[in-house]
Jmol script that loads the backbone (N, CA, C; Angstrom):
load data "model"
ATOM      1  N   UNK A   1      13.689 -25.816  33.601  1.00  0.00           N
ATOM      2  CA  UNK A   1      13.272 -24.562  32.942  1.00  0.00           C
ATOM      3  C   UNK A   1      12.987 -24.830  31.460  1.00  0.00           C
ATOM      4  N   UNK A   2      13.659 -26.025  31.087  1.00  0.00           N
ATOM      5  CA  UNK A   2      13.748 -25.826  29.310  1.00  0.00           C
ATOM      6  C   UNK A   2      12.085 -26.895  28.998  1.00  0.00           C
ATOM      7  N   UNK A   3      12.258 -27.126  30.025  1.00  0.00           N
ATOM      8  CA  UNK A   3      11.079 -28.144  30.095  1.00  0.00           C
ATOM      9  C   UNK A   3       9.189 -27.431  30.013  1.00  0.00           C
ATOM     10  N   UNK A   4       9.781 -26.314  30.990  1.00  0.00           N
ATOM     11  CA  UNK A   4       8.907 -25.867  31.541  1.00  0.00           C
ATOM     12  C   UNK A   4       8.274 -24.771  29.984  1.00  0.00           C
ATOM     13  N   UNK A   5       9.401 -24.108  29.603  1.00  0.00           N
ATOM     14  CA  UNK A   5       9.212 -23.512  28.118  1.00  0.00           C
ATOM     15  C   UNK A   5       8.514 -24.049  27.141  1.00  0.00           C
ATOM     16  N   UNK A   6       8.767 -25.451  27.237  1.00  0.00           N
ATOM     17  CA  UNK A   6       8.969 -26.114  25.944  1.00  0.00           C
ATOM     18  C   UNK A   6       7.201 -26.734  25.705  1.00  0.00           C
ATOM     19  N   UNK A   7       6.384 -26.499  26.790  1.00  0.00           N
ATOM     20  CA  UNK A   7       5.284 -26.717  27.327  1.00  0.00           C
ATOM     21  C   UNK A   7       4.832 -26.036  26.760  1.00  0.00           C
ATOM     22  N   UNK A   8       4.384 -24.461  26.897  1.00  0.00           N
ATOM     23  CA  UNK A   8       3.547 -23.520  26.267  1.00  0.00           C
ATOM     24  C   UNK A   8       3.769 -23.451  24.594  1.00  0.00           C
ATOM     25  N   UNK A   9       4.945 -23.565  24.450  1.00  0.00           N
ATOM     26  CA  UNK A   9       4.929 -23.666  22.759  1.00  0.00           C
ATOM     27  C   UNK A   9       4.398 -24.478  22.202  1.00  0.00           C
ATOM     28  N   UNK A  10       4.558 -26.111  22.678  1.00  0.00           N
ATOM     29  CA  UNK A  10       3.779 -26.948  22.198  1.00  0.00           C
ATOM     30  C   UNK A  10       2.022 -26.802  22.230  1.00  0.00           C
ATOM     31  N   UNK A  11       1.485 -26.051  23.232  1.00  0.00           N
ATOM     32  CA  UNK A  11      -0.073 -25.453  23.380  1.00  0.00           C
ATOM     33  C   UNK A  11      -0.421 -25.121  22.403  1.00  0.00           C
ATOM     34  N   UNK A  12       0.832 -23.934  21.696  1.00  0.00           N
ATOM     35  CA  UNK A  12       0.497 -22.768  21.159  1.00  0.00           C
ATOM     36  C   UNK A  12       0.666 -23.265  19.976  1.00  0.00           C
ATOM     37  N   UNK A  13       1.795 -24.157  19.350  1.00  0.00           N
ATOM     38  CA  UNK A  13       1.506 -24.981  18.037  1.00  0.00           C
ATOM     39  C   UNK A  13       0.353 -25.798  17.649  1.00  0.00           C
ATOM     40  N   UNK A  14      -0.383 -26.406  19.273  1.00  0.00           N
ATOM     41  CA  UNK A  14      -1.575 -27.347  19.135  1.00  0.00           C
ATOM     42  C   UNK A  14      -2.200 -26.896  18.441  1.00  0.00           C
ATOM     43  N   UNK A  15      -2.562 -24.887  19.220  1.00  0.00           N
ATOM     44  CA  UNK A  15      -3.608 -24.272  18.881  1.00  0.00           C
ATOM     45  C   UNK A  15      -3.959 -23.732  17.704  1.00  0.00           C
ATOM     46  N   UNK A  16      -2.684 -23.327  17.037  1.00  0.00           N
ATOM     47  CA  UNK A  16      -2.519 -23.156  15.943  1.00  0.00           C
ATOM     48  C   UNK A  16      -2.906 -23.609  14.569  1.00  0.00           C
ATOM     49  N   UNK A  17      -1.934 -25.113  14.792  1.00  0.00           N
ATOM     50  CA  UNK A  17      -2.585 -26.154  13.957  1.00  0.00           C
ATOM     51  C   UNK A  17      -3.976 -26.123  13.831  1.00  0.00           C
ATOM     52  N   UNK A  18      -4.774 -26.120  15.158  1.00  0.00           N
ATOM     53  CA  UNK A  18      -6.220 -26.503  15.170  1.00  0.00           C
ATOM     54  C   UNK A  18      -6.693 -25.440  14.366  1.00  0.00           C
ATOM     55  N   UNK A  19      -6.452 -23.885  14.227  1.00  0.00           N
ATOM     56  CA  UNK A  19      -7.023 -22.981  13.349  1.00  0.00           C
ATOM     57  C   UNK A  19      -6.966 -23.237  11.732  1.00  0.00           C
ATOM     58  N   UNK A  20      -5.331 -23.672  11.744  1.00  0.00           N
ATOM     59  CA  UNK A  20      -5.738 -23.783  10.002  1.00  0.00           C
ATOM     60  C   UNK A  20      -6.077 -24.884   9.469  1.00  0.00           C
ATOM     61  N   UNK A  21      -6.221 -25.879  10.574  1.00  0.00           N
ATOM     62  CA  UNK A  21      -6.680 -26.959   9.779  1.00  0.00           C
ATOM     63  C   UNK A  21      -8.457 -26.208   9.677  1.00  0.00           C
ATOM     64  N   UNK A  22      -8.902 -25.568  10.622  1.00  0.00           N
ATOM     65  CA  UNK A  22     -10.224 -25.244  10.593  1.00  0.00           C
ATOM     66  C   UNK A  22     -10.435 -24.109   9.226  1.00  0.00           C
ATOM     67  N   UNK A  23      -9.734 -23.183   9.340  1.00  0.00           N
ATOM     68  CA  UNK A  23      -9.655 -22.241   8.183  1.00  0.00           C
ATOM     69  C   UNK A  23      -9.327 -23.462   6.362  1.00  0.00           C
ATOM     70  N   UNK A  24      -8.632 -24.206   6.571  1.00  0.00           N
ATOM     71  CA  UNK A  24      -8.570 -24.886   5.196  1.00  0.00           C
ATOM     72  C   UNK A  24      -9.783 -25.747   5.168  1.00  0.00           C
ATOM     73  N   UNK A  25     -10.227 -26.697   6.134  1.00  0.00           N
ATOM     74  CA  UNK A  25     -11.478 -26.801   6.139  1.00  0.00           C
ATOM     75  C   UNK A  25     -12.818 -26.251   5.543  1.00  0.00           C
ATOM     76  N   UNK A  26     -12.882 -24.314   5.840  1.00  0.00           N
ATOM     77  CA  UNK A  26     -13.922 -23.975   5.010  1.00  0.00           C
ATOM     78  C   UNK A  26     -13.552 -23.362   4.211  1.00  0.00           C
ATOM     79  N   UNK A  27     -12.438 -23.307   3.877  1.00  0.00           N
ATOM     80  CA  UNK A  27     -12.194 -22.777   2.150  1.00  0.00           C
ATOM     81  C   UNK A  27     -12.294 -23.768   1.502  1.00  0.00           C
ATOM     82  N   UNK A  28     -12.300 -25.276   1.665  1.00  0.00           N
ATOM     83  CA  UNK A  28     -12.276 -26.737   0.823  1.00  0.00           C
ATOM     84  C   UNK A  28     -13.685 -26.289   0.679  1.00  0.00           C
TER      85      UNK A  28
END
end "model"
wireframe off; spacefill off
backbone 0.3
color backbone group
């Protein structure tokens, strides 16, 4: 189960990351 959790958060940090690196991107 903790496994199974621990899955979608990591997605959801991927996805995350991927936005602000994109958002700091076009404010640079």
């Amino acid at each position: 189960y903790k496994i199974r959790s621990e899955r979608p958060l990591n997605l959801l940090v991927k996805d995350w990351n991927d936005r602000v690196i994109e958002i700091a991107e076009v404010k640079n």
